[in-house]
C-alpha positions as CSV (number, residue, x, y, z in Angstrom):
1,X,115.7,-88.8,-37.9
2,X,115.5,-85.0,-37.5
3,X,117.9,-84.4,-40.2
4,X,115.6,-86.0,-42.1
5,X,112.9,-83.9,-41.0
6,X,114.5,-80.8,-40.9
7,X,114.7,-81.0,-44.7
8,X,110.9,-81.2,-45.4
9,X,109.5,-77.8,-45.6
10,X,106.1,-77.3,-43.1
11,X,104.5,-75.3,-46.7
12,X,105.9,-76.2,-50.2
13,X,107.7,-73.7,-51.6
14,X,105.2,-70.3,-53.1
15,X,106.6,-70.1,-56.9
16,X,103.7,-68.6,-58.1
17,X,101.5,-65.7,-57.8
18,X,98.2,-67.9,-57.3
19,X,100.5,-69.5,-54.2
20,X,100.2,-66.5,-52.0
21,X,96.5,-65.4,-52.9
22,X,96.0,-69.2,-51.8
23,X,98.0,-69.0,-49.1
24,X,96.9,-65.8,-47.6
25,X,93.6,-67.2,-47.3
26,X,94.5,-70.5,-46.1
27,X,96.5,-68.9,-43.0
28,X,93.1,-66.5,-41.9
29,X,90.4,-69.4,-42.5
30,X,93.1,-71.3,-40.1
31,X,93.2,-67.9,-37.9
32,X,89.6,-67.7,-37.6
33,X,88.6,-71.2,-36.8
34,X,91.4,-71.9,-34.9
35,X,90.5,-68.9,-32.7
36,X,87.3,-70.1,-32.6
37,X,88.1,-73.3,-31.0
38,X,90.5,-72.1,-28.3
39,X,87.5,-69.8,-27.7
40,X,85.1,-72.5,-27.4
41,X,87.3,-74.3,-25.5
42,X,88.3,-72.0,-22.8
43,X,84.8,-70.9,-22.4
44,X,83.7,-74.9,-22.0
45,X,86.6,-75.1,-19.4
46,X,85.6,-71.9,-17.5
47,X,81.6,-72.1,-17.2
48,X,82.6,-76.2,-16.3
49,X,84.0,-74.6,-13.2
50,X,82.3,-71.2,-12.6
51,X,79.0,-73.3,-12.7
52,X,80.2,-76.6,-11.4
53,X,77.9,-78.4,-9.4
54,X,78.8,-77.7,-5.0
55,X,76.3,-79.6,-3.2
56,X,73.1,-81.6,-2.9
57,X,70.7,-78.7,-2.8
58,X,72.3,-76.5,-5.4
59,X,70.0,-75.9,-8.3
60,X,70.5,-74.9,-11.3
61,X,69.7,-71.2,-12.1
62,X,66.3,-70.4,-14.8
63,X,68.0,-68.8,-17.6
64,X,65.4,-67.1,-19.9
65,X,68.1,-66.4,-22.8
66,X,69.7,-62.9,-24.0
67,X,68.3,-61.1,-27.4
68,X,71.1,-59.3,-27.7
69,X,73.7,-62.2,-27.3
70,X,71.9,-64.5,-29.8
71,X,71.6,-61.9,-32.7
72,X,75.7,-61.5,-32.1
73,X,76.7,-65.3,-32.4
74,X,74.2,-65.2,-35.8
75,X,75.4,-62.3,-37.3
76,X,78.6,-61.6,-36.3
77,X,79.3,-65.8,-37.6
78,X,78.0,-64.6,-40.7
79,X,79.7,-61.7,-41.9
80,X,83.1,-64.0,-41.3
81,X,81.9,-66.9,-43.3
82,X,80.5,-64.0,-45.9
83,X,84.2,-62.9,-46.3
84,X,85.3,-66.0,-46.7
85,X,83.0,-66.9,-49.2
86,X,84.0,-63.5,-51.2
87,X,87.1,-64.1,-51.0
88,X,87.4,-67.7,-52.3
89,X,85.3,-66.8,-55.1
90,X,87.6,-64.3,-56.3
91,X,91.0,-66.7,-56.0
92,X,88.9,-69.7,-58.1
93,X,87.7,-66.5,-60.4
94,X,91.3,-65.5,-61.0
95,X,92.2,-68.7,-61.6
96,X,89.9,-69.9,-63.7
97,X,90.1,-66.9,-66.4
98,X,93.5,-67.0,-67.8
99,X,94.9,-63.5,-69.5
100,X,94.7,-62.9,-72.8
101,X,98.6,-63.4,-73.1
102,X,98.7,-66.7,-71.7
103,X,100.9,-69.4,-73.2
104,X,98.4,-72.9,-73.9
105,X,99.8,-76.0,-73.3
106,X,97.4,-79.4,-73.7
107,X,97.5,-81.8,-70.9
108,X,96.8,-85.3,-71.4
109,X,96.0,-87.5,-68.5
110,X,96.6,-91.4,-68.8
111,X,97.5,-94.6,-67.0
112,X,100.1,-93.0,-65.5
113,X,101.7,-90.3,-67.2
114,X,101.3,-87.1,-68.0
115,X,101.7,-85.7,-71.4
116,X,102.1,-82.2,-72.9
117,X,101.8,-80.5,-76.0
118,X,103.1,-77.3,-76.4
119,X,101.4,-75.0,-79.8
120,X,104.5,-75.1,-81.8
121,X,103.5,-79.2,-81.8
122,X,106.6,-80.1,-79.9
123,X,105.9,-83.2,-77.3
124,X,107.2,-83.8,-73.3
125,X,105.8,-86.8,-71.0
126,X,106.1,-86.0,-67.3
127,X,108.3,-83.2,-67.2
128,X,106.9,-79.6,-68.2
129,X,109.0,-76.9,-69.6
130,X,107.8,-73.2,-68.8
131,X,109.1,-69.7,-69.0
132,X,109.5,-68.1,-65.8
133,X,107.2,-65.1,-65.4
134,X,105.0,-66.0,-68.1
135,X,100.9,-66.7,-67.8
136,X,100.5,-70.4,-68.8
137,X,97.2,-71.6,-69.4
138,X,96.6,-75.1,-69.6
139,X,93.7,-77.2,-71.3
140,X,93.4,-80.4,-69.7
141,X,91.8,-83.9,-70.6
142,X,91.9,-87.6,-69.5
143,X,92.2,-90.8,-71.8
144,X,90.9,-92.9,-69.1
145,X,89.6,-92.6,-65.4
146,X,89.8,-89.3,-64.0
147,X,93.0,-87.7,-63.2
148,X,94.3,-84.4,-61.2
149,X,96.8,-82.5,-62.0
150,X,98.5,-81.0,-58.6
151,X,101.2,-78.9,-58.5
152,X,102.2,-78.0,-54.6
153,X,104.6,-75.1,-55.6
154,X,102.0,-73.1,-57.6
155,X,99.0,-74.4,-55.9
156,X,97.7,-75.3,-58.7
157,X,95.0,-78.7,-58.8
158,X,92.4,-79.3,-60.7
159,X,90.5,-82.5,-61.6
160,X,91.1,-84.1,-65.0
161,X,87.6,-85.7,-65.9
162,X,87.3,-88.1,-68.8
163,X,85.1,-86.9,-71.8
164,X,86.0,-83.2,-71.4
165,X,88.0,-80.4,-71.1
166,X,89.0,-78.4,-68.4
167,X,91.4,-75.6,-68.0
168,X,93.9,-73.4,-65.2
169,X,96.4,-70.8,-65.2
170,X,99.2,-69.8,-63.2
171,X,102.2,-67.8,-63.7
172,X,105.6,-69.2,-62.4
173,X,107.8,-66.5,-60.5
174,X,110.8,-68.5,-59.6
175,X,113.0,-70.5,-61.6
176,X,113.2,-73.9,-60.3
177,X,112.7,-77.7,-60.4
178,X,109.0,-78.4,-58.9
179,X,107.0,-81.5,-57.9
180,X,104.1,-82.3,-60.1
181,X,101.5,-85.5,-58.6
182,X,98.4,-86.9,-59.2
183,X,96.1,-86.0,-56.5
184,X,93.3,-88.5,-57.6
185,X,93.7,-91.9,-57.0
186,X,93.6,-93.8,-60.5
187,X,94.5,-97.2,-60.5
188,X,97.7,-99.5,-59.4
189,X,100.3,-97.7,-60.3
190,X,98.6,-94.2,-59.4
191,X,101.8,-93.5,-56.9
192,X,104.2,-93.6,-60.0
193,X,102.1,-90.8,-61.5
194,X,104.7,-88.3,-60.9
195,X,106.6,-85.6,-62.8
196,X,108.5,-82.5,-63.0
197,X,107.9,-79.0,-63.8
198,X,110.5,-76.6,-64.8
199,X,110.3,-73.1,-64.3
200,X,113.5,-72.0,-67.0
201,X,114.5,-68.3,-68.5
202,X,112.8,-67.4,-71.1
203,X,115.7,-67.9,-73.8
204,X,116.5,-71.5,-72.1
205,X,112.6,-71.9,-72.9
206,X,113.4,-71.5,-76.6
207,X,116.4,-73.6,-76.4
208,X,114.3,-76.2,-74.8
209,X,111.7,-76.4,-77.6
210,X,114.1,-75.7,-80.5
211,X,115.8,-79.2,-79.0
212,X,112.0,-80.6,-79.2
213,X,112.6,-80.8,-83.3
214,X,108.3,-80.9,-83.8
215,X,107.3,-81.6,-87.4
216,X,105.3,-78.7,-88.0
217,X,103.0,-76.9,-85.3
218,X,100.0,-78.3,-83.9
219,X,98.4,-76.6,-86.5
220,X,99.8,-78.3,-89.0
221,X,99.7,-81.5,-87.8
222,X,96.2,-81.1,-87.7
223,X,95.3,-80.1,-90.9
224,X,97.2,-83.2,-92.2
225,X,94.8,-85.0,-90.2
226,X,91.9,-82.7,-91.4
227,X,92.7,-84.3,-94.9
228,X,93.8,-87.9,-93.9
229,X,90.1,-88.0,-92.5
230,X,88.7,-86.5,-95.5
231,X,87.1,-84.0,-93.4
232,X,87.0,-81.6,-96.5
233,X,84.8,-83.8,-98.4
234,X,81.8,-82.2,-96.5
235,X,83.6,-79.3,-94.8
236,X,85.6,-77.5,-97.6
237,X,85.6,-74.9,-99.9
238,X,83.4,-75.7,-103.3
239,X,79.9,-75.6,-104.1
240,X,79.6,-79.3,-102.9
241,X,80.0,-78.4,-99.2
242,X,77.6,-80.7,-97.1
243,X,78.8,-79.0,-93.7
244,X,79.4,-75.5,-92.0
245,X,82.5,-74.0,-93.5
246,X,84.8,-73.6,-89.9
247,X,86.7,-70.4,-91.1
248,X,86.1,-68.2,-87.8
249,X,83.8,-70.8,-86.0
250,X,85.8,-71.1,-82.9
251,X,84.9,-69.3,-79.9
252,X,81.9,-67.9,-81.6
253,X,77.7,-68.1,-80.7
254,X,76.1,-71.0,-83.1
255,X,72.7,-71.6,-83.3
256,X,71.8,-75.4,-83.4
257,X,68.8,-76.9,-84.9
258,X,66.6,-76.9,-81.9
259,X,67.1,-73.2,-81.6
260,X,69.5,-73.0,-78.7
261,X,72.6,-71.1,-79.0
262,X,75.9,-72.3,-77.7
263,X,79.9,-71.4,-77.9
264,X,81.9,-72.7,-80.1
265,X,84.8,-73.4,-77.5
266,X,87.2,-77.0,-77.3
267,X,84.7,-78.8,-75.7
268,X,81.9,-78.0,-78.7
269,X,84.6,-78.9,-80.8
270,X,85.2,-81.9,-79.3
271,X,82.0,-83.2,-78.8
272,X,81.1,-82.5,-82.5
273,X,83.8,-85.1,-83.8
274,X,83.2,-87.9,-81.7
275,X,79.1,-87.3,-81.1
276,X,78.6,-84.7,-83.9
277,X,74.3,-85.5,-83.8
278,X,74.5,-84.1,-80.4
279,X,74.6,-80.4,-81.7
280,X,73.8,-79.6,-85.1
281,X,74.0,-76.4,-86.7
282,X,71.1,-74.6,-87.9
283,X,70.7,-75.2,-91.7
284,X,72.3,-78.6,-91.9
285,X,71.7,-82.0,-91.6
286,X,73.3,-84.2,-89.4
287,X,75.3,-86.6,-91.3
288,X,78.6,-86.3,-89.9
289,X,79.8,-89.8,-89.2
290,X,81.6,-90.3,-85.2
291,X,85.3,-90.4,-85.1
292,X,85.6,-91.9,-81.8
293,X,88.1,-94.9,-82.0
294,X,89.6,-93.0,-84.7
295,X,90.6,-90.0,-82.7
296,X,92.5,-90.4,-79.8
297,X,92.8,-86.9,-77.0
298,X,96.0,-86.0,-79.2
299,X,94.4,-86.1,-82.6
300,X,91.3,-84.0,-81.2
301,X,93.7,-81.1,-79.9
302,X,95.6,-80.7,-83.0
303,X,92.3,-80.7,-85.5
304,X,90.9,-78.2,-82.9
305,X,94.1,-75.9,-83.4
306,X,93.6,-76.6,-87.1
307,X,90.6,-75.3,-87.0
308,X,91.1,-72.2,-84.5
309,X,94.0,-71.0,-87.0
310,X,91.5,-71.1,-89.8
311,X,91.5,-67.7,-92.2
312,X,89.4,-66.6,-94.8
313,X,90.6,-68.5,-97.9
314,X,92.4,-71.4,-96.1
315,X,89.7,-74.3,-95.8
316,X,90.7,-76.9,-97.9
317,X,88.6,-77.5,-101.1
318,X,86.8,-80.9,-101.7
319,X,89.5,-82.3,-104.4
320,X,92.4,-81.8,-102.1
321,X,93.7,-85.3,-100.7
322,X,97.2,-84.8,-99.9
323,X,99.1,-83.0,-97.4
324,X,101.5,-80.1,-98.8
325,X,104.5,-80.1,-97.3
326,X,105.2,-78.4,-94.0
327,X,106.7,-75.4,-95.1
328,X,104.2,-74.5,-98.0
329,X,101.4,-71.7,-97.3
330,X,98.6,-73.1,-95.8
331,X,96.7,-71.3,-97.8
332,X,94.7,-74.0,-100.5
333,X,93.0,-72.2,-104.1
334,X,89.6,-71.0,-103.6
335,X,87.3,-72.7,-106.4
336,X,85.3,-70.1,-108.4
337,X,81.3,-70.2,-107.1
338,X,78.5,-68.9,-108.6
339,X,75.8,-67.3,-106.7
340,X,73.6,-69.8,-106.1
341,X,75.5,-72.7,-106.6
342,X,76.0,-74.1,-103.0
343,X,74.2,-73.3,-99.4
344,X,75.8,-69.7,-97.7
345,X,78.6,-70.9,-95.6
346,X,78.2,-70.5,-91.5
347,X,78.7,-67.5,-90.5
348,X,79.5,-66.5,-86.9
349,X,77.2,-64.5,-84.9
350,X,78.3,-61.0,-84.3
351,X,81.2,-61.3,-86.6
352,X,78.6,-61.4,-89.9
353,X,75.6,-62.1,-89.6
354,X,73.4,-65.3,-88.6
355,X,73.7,-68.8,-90.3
């Protein structure tokens, strides 16, 4: 039995630099209140005795209270709780705004596995591939109940909620074979929920996906899907365009037809595929049909990297009802417009102008 015992680590292993900003702050909220309840403690035992009842006709003593001894325990309580509070917000800060040169990988959440998909389309259920020392953000979604992802190694956890899309970062520092769990009860089989993730050198990393053999980035798959939906019949190129054109739309301001402006980020997206009356874009009417039953989680994330890759030039035009093959240029023939022949495109806020 304490062989057994003596193998299970009393912290999982840190193999990641959020691990020991965690950690750090873990071991002094533990400092603090368990110094406080020794404290409390030992003074409970002492004034229990120092002030301990001795006979019949001792009485207890009038205390009329100490100014000076109540503004301590007030403020001296809050300032500790005050740099607690600091300092947590800065770890879930740090961790919620992922560097610019973080790696995205789309995590799907479903009765019970996890899957990935990495940007160059390649596919992986329950065991995650990552360079070591590389920022890895990860955009996460359920297909079902809600979900959390937990890694114990990176301290990294983070509820996966059904109907939207949430997102972490962390960047692995050791390579190694780590623990992944779901940390959210979800059903009957919630305890086989389990995977791996592995923290490989950056060269293995490519060898890894080159092994994956994807057909065509995530990209690419969804602009197949862009034109098996016929999305270019209102959204494409040509004078007959019934929608916002969705060159440069993503992560830009829009301004909706009740005057409110919101970001274009994946949950926008998303939300204007499956419930696209729910925000309308200023100028247009809302006759988008709902894709939901049509689009599953891993359709969604491919259209919305369709459309985040989108140049000037490459929306489809409205005659175009086949997909190219994989290796062509992406980039379809602009139809000649007149001035005046169609409605001004969408144009981003702050890139060119209003819509």
């Amino acid at each position: 039995m304490n062989a057994i015992f003596a193998d299970v680590p009393l912290f999982p292993e840190r193999a990641s630099t959020t691990a020991y900003q965690v950690d750090a702050l873990f071991f002094f909220l533990c400092a603090v209140c368990g110094g406080m309840a020794v404290l409390v403690a030992a003074l409970l035992l002492y004034f229990s005795f120092k002030y301990r009842r001795r006979g019949e006709d001792d009485r207890t003593p009038r205390i009329t209270g100490n100014h000076r001894l109540e503004w301590f325990w007030t403020i001296a309580p809050l300032f500790v709780f005050v740099v607690m509070f600091v300092w947590g917000a800065k770890i879930y800060t740090s961790v919620s705004e992922p560097p610019p040169d973080a790696m995205e990988i789309f995590v799907i959440g479903k009765q019970w596995m996890w899957k990935f998909q990495y940007p160059g389309g390649e596919r992986a259920i329950e065991n995650l591939y990552v360079p070591v020392d590389q920022p890895i953000k990860l955009t996460l979604a359920s297909e079902d109940v809600i979900h959390d992802f937990f890694v114990p190694a990176f301290r990294t956890k983070i509820d996966v909620i059904p109907g939207r899309y949430v997102q972490i970062w962390f960047r692995p520092t050791k390579v190694g074979e780590y623990h992944l769990f779901c940390s959210q009860y979800c059903g009957t089989n919630h305890s086989q929920m389990i995977g791996k993730v592995f923290v490989v050198e950056r060269d293995d990393f490519r060898k890894y996906l080159d092994g994956r053999k994807a057909t065509g980035s995530l990209a690419d798959q969804g602009w197949q899907l862009f034109l098996k939906f016929q999305c270019n019949t209102c959204h494409s190129s040509n004078a007959e365009a019934r929608a916002p054109v969705l060159e440069g739309l993503a992560n830009n301001m829009v301004t909706l037809n009740n005057g409110k402006k919101v970001r274009a980020d994946d949950g926008y997206l998303r939300e204007s595929i499956l419930n696209p009356e729910e925000k309308v874009v200023q100028g247009w009417q809302p006759i988008m049909p709902t894709y939901k039953g049509q689009a599953n989680e891993e359709d969604i994330i491919k259209l919305l990297a369709y459309i985040k890759s989108l140049k000037p030039g490459q929306t489809p035009s409205r005659n175009e009802n086949s997909s190219p093959p994989l290796d062509a240029p992406r980039v379809p023939p602009k139809e000649k417009i007149e001035p005046g022949d169609r409605k001004p495109p969408y144009q981003p806020e702050g890139q060119n102008g209003k819509p």
